[in-house]
C-alpha positions as CSV (number, residue, x, y, z in Angstrom):
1,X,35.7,-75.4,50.5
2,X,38.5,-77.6,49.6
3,X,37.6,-80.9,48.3
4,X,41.3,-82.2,46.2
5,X,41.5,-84.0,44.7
6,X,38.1,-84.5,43.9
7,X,38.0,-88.1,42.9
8,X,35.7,-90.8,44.3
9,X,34.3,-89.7,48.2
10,X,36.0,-85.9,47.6
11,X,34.4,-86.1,43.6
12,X,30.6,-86.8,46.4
13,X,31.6,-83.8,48.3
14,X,32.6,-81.2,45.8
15,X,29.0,-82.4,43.6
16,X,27.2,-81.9,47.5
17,X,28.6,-78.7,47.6
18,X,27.6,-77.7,44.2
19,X,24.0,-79.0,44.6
20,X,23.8,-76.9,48.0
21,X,25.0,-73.9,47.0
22,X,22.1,-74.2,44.3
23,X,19.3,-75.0,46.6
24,X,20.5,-72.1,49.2
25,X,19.8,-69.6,46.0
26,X,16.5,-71.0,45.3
27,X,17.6,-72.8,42.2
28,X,16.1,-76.1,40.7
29,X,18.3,-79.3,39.0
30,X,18.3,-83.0,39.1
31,X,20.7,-85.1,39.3
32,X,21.8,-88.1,36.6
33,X,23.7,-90.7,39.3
34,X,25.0,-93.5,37.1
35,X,27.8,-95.9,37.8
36,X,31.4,-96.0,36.9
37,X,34.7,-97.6,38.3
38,X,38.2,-95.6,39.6
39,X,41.6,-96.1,40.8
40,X,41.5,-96.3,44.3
41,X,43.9,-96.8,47.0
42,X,46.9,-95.7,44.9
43,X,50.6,-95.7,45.8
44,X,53.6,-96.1,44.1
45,X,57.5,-96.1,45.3
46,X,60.1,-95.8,43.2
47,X,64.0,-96.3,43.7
48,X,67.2,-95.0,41.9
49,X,70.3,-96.9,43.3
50,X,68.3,-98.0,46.6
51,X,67.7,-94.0,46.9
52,X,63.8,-93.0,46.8
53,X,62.3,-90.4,44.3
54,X,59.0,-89.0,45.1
55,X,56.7,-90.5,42.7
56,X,53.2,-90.5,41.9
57,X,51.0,-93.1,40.6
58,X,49.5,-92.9,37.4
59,X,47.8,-96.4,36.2
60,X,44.3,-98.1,36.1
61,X,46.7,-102.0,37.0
62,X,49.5,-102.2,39.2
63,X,52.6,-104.0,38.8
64,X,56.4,-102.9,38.5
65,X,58.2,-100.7,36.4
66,X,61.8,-101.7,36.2
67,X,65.1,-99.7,34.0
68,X,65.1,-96.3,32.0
69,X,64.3,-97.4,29.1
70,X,60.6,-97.3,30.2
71,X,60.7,-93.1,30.8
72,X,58.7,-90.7,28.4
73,X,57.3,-87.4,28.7
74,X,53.8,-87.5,29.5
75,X,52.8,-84.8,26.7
76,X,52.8,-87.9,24.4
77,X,49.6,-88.7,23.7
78,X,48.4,-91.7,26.2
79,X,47.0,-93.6,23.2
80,X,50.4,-94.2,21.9
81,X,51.6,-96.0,25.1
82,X,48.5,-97.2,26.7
83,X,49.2,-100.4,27.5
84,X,53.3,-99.5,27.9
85,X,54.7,-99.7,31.5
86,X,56.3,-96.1,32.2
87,X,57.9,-93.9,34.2
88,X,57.1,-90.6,33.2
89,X,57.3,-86.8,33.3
90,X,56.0,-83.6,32.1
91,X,58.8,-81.5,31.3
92,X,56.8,-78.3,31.2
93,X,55.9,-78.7,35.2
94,X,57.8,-78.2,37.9
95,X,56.2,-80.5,40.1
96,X,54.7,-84.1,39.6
97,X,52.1,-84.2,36.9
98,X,49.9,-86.7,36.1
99,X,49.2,-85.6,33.1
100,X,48.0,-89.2,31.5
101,X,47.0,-92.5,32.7
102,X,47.7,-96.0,31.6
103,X,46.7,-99.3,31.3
104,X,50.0,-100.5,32.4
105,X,52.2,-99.7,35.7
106,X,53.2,-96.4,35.7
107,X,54.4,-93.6,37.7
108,X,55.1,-89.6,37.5
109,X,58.1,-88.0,38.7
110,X,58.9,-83.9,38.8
111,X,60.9,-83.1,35.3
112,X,63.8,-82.2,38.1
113,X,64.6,-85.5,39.0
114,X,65.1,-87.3,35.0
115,X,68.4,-86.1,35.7
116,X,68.9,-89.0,38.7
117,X,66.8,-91.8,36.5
118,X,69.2,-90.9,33.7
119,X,72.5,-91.5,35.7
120,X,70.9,-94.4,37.7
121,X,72.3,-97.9,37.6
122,X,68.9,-99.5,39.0
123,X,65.8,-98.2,38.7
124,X,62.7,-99.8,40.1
125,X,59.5,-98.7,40.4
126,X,56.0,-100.3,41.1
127,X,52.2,-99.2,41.5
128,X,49.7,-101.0,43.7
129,X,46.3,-100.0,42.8
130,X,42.7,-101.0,43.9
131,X,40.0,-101.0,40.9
132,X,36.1,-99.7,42.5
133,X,33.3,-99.0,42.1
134,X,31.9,-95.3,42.1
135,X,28.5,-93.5,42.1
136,X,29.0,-90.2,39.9
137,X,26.6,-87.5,39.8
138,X,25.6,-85.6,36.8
139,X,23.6,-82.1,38.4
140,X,21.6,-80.8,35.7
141,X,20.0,-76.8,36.1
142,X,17.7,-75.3,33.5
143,X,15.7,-76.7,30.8
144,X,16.1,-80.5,30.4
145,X,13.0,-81.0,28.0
146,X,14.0,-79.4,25.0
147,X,16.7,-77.0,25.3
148,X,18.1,-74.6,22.9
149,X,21.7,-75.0,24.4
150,X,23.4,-77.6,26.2
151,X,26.8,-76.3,28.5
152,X,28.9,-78.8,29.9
153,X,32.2,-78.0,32.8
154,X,33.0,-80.8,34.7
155,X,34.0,-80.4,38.5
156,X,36.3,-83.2,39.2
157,X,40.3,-83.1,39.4
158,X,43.2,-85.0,39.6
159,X,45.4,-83.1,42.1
160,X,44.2,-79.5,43.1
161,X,42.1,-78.5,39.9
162,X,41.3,-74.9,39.9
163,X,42.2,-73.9,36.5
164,X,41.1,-77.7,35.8
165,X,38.5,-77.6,35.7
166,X,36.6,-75.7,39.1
167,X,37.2,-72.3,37.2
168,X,34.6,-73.7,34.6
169,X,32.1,-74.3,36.9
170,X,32.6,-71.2,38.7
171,X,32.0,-69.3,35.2
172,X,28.8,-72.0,34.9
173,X,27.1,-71.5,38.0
174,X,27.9,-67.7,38.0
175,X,25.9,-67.8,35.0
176,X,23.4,-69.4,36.6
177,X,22.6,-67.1,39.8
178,X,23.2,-64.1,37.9
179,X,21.5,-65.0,35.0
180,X,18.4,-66.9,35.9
181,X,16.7,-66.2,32.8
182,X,18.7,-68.3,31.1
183,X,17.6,-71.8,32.4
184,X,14.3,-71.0,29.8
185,X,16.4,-72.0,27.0
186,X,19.6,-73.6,28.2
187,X,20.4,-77.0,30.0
188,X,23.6,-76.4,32.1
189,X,25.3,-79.4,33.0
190,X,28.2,-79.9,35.8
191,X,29.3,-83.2,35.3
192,X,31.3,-85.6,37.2
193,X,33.6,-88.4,36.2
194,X,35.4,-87.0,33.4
195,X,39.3,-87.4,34.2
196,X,39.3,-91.1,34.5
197,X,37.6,-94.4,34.6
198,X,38.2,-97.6,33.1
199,X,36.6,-97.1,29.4
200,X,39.3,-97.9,27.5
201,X,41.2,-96.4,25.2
202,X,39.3,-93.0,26.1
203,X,39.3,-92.9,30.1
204,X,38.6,-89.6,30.0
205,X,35.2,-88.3,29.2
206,X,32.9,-90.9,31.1
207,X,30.5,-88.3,32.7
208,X,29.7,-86.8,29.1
209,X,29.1,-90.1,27.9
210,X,27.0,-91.2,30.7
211,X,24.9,-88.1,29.8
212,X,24.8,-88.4,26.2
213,X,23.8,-91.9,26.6
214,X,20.8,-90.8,28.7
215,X,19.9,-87.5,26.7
216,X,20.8,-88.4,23.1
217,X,17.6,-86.7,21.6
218,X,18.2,-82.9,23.8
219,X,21.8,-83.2,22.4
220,X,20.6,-83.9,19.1
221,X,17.9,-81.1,18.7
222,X,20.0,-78.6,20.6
223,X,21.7,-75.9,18.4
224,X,24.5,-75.2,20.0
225,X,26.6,-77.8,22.4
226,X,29.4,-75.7,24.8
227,X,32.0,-77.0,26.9
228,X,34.0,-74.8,29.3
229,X,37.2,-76.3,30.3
230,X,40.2,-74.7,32.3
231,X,39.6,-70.7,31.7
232,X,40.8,-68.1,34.0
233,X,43.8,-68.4,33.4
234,X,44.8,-66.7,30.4
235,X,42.1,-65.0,27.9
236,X,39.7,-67.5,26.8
237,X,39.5,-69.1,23.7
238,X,36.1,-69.8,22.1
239,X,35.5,-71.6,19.0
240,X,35.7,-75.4,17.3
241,X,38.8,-76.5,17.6
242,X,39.1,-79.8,15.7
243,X,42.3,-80.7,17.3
244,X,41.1,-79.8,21.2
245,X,37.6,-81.8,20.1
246,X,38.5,-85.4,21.4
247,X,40.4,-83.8,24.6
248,X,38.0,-82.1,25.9
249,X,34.8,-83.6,24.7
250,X,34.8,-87.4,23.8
251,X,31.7,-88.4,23.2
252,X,30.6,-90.9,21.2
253,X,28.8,-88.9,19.0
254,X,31.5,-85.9,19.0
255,X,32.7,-86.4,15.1
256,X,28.5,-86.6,14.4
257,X,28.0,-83.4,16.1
258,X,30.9,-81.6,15.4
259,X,29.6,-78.3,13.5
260,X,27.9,-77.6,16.6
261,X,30.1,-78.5,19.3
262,X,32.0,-75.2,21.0
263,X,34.9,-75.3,23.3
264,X,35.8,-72.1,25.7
265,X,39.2,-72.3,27.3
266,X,42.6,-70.6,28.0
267,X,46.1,-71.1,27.1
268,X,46.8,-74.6,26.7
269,X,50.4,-74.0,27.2
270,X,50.0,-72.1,30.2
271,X,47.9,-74.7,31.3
272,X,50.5,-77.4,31.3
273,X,53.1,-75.8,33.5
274,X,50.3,-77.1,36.4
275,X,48.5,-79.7,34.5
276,X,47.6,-82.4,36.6
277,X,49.9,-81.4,39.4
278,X,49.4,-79.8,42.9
279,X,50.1,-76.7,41.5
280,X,46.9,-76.3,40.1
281,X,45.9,-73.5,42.4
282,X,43.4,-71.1,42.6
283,X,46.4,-68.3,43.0
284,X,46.6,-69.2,39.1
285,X,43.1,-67.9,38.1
286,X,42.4,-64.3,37.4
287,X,38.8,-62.8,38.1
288,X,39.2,-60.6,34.8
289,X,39.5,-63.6,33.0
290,X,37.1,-65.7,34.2
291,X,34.4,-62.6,34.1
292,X,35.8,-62.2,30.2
293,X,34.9,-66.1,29.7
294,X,31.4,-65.6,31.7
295,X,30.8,-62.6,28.5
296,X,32.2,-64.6,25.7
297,X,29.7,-67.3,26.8
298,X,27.0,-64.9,27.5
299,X,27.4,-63.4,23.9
300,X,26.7,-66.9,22.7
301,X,23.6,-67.6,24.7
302,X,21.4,-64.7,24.1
């Protein structure tokens, strides 16, 4: 099934499918719904010497974007220009990226077409954008009383998402039929909501928050706290990497729990030729790989 990008109604459908594909095996959850607010209604146009360039947009406000002065690569961290109307680009993708989002107008063009911004006279862009509400959905399978381990992969996307992040829920819920023994111990958690909202500065990361606000004391007495995040393509990664922590797992009480916090994932780099982008596809994803991040997770749990 083909839900992207799985924001807002296609975020509802892709956690339906999930929770039905559970109950056809026979296999127990609840659900956390809790409230949150999206981008909605999107679009964006944007004009080089009265000539269009495809454009995506890329902002919580809308509002116009207007001279080259205002383009940056998107692989600057969005905390650095938050609040700074862009046009930008990820130069390591071949297509658009929207790699960050911003509390300004903003807009993503393919790397390909800087060239034309560059050697424009006039360049005007603008985002309209609708602000709503959302109902998320947190499905939680296994132990939710007092669990040894608590695994988080979330299951929205921006754009196609299959390295980002539906190959972690694959690995998760693969886990979860083949391993049933498992849910004894372990709380598994697929988690919706985490590529953007309206918390600001971190827009990321509102699912695991909305969680960790409703199940502080299971994450505190768990032992170990696992997040799988875009694996299959590339051989996984799994340890506590400092640097990756507030990317991939902002909670509020990350820096807190830090010592037990693991992260599995691939190549980051590889990752970012598709990050964010339509290219995102599951042609990217290996089974090898993603049955040698189901092991390295496995090793952990038993």
């Amino acid at each position: 099934m083909h839900f992207s990008p799985r924001q807002g109604r296609n975020e509802t459908l892709a956690a339906n499918y999930i929770v039905e594909t559970l109950r056809s095996a026979g296999v127990n959850y609840t659900v956390q719904e809790f409230m949150t607010y999206l981008p909605e209604k999107a679009r964006a146009s944007l004009t080089v010497d009265g000539c269009n360039i495809a454009c995506q947009p890329c902002s919580f406000v809308g509002g116009v974007i207007e001279g080259k002065d205002h383009l940056v690569s998107s692989l600057i961290g969005s905390k650095y220009l938050l609040e700074l109307p862009n046009i930008n680009f990820n130069p390591w993708c071949d297509s658009i990226s929207q790699s960050n989002y911003y509390f300004a107008p903003a807009v993503a063009v393919a790397a390909d077409d800087v060239r034309h911004i560059m050697t424009g006279k006039q360049i005007r862009a603008e985002v309209v954008v609708e602000k709503a509400k959302h109902i998320s959905k947190n499905i939680l399978v296994g132990n939710n009383h007092d669990p040894e381990h608590v695994l988080f992969a979330h299951y929205d996307s921006i754009q196609s998402g299959a390295i980002d992040n539906a190959s972690g829920v694959a690995v998760l819920i693969g886990l979860i039929l083949s391993e049933p023994g498992l849910l004894k111990n372990n709380l598994f958690v697929l988690t919706g909501n985490e590529e953007l909202s309206y918390d600001k500065p971190t827009y990321w990361g509102h699912g695991y928050r909305a969680f960790e606000t409703d199940n502080f004391r299971l994450l505190t007495k768990a032992k170990k706290i696992m997040v799988v995040d875009s694996v299959g393509n590339t051989p996984s990664h799994f340890d506590q990497n400092q640097s990756l922590l507030y990317l991939g797992f902002p909670i509020v009480h990350a820096n807190e729990w830090a010592k037990k916090i693991w992260l599995l994932y691939g190549d980051i780099n590889h990752l970012m030729t598709v990050y964010h982008s339509n290219d995102d596809l599951p042609v990217n994803i290996k089974e090898r790989y993603l049955k040698e991040a189901s092991a390295l997770l496995l090793d952990h749990l038993r």
